[in-house]
N, C-alpha and C positions, 0 to 999 in steps of 0.2 A: 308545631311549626319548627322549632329547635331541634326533635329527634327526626324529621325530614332531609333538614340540612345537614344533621350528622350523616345519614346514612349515603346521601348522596357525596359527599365529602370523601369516607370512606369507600364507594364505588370509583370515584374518581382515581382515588390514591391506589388501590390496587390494579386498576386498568392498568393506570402507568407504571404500576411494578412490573407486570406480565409484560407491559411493551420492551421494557428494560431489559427482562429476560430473553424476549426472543431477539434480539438485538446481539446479544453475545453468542445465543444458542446460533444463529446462520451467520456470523462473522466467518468470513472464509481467515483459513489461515498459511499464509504463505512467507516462507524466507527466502530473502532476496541474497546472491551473491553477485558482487559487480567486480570484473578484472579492465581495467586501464590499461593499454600497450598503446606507449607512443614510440615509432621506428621510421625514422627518415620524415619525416612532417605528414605521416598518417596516423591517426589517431582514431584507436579500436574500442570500440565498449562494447564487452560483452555481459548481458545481466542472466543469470540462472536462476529461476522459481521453483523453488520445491514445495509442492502445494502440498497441502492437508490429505488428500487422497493419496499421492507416492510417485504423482505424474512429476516429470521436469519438463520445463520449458526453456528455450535457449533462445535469445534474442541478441541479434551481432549489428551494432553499428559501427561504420565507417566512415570520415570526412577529412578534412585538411585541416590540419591544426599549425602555430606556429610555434610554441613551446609545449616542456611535457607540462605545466606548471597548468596552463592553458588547458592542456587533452583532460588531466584531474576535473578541473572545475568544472567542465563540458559531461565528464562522465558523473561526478555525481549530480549534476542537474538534469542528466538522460533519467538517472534511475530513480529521481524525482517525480519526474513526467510520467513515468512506468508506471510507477509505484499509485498516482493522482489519476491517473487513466485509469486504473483497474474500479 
């Protein structure tokens, strides 16, 4: 009864090593670049992906801002949302 529960014990522990492994193994890997431009009370975010394969992606938002101080905070919580969408 004891070497049962060993052995299942150990099937268990290794499953969830493998699960751990492939968890890193299909992590996509992407760096984000984010540029802020506030000019006249528009306020730009542009985010750039450089993904693990060599693609980029280019994503431009646009809205009315009322300080730059303002436009910052709005773009790192764009590239938040980005970043939690993916």
């Amino acid at each position: 009864m004891e070497q049962l529960n060993y052995f299942k014990m150990k099937n268990l522990f290794l499953a969830l090593a493998f699960m751990l492994m492939g968890t890193f193994a299909f992590a996509e890997n992407t760096n984000y670049d984010v540029d802020v431009l506030e000019s006249m009370g528009i306020c730009t975010v542009t985010i750039t992906e450089q993904n693990s394969d060599g693609t980029t992606n280019t994503y431009t938002y646009q809205f009315e801002t009322s300080t730059a101080q303002d436009c910052q905070n709005a773009g790192q919580a764009i590239l938040q949302a980005h970043i939690n969408k993916r």
